[in-house]
N, C-alpha and C positions, 0 to 999 in steps of 0.2 A: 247441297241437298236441302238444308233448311228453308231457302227460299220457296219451293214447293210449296211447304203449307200456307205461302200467301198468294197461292195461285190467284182466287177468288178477285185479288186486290192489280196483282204484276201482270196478268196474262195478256198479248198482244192479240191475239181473238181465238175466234170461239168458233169452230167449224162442227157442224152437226150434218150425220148420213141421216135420208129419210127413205122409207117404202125399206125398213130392212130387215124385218121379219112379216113371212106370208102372211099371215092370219090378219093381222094389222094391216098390210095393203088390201086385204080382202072385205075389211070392214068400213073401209073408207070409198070402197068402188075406185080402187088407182091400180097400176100397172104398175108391175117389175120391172125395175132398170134395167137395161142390159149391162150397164155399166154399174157403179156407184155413184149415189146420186148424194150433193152435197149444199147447205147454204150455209149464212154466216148469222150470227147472234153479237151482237155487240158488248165489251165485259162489262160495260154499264147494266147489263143483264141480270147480271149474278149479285145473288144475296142466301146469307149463311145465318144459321143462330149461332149467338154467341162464343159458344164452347163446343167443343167436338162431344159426340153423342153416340151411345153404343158401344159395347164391347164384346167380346168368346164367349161373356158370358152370359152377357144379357138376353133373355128369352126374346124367340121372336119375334115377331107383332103378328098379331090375331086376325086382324079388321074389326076387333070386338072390343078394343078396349076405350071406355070412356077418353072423349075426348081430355077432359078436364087432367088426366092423370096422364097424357104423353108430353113429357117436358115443358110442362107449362111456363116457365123461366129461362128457358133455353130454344127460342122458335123464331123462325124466320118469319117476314111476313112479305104475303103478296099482293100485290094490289093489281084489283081487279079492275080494268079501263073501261069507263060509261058506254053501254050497249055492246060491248065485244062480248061473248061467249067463250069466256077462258079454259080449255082444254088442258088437261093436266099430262104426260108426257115420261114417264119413270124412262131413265137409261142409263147404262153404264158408261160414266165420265171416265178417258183419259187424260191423263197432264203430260207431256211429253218432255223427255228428258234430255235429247240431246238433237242435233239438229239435220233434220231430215227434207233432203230438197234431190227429187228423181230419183226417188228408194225405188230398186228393182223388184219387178216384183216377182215374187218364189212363185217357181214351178208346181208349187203342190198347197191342197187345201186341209183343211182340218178335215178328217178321216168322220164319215157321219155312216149312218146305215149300217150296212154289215161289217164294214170297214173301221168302225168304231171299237170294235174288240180288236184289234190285229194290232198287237205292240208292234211288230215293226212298222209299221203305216205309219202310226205316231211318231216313231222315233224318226221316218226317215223326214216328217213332217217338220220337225222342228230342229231337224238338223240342215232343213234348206238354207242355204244363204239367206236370200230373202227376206225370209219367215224369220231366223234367227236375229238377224240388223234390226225390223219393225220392231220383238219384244223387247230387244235391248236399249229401245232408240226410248224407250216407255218409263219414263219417275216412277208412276203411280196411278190409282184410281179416284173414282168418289163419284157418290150417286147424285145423278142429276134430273133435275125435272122440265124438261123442257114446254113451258107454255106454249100454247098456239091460242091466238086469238080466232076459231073457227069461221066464225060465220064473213069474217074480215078477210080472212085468207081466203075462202071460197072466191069472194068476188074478186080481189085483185090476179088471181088463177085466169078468172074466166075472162078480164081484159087483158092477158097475158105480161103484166105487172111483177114488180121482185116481189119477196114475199117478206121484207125488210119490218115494215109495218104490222104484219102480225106475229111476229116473233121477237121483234126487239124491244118493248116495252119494257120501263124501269121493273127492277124483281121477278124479271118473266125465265130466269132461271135461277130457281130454288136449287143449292147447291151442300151438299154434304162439307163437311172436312177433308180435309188432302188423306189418304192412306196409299204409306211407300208399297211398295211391290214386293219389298223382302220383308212385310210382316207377314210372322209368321202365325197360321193357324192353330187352335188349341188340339186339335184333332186330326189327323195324318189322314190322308182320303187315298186307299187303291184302288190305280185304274189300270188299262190294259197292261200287258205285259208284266204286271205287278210290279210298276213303280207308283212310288211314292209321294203323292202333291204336299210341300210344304208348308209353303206360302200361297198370298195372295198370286203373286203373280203367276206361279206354276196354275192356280185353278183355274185366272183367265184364258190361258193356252188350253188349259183342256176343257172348256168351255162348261166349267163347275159354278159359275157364277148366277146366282138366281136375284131378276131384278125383281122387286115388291112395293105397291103401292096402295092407300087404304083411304077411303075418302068416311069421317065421320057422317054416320046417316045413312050412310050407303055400301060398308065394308069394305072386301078385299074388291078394288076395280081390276089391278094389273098383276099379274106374277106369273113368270117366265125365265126358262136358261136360257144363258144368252149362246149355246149352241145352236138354238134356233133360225141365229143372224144368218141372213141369204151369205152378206159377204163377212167373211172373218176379219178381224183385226188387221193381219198384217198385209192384204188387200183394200182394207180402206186407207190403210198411212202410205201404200204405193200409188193411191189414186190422187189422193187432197196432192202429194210433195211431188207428184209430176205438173202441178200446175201451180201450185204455191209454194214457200220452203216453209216450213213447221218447223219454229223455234223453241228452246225447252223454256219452259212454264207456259207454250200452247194449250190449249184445251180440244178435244174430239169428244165429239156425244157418237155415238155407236146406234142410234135408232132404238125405237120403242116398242113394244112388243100391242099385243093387243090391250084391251078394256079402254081405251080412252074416252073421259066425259068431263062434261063441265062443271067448273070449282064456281061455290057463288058464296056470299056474300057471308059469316057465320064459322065456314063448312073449316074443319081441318084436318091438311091432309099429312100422311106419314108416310114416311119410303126408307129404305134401307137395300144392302146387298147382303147376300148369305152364300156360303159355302156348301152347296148341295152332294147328297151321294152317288158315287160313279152307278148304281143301278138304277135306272130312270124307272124303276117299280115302285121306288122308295120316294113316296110322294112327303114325306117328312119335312117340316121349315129350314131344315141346317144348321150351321154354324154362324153367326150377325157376323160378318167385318167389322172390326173394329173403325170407330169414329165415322163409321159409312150410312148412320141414322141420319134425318132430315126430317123435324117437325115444323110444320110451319101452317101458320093461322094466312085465313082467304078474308079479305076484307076490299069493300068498294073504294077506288080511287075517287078524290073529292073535288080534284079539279085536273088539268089537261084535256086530253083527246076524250070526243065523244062522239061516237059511230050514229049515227042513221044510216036506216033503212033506205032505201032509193025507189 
């Protein structure tokens, strides 16, 4: 189990879903998979601040609060590559714990709509085989930020190019600390059927997880539940391990929600997960995941790759 929290450092790659909440394909003028759609980030990628960050108790971030006072000694940093247009990317990071290659995939989805109240739905939901093997196949979480180099990616799109180059730049995912899946929450959260969410991992199944992102200068950009996701969790680990086998201390980005814009040079940005309430009235910040904060200073790359214009 230990080995987890040096995902950052062991992990054999880094597989990220994209186009996976509407509103964000909608803002970008792209189309819905019909499938789940999937690329690779290389762990040369990932970089962490020093120390895990955030706890139950810690308040939740505002988009208000002076830069100068979010962990100032504890920040990741990212370097911004000469003329790309660095797009910033909040998601929910899985680490995967055991090893998954042509995971079947469950007969039923997370219960949304009117279906969303109906304990049994849930329960017969996550009593699928399926659906049951993907959560279980899961270490853990941590919030991840998936750069895109924008204006880099558009053109290598439009000569129908991988998209290797605007994703994989050194630091181009800012990455929280490891959190196991049986930590537990400070606060018991009832949802249908009047059971009880724990833990982290029970809120990821019930899609309680709220992703948050805040760019200094500019506030809150991102925040969203990841119920939102077109395809749930245990649909993307039956998609990736029918074509690759996912090893544990793998990593899966889940896709990002809307507000994406560009980090420049100065700017810092802050992300975290929270534990939101089962009544989607209750627009309140939640509960922080422990160790799930990620501060990290944007700063220009001084030498490497530098894009022109064509």
């Amino acid at each position: 189990m230990r080995r987890y929290h040096d995902f950052a450092r062991t992990t054999r790659k880094v597989c990220c879903i994209g186009r996976n909440y509407t509103a964000h394909i909608a803002e970008l003028n792209n189309q819905t998979p019909s499938t789940p759609f999937f690329f690779l980030k290389p762990p040369s990628s990932i970089v962490q601040p020093p120390s895990p960050s955030g706890t139950s108790l810690t308040p939740p971030l505002t988009g208000n609060e002076p830069s100068s006072q979010l962990d100032p000694s504890n920040r990741a940093f990212l370097q911004l590559p000469k003329g790309v247009e660095s797009h910033h990317e909040v998601e929910l990071g899985v680490v995967i714990g055991k090893e998954l290659r042509e995971l079947v995939r469950g007969k039923r989805r997370m219960p949304t709509g009117k279906d969303r109240e109906d304990g049994e739905r849930w329960k017969a939901y996550l009593e699928d085989p399926g659906v049951r093997e993907a959560y279980g196949a899961v270490a853990g979480y941590f919030t991840g930020i998936d750069m895109t180099g924008r204006n880099l990616q558009e053109r290598v799109k439009k000569a129908g190019l991988p998209w290797t180059t605007p994703k994989g730049f050194d630091s181009y995912l800012p990455a929280s600390h490891y959190v196991p899946k049986e930590k537990e929450l400070r606060e018991e959260v009832v949802v249908a059927g009047g059971r009880k969410v724990r833990n982290v991992g029970e809120a990821v199944q019930y899609g309680l997880v709220e992703v948050f992102l805040s760019l200094s200068g500019e506030g809150v950009r991102q925040r969203d539940r990841t119920d939102l996701m077109v395809y749930d969790l245990p649909r993307i680990l039956s998609h990736i391990s029918s074509i690759m086998t996912l090893y544990p201390g793998d990593v899966v980005l889940t896709g990002t929600p809307k507000g994406v814009s560009r980090c420049k040079d100065g700017q810092v940005m802050a992300a975290e997960m929270r534990v939101v309430k089962w009544d989607r009235e209750d627009t309140s910040p939640g509960e922080v995941i422990t160790n799930s904060r990620v501060v990290v200073d944007c700063v220009d790359r001084k030498g490497g790759f530098n894009f022109t214009a064509e």
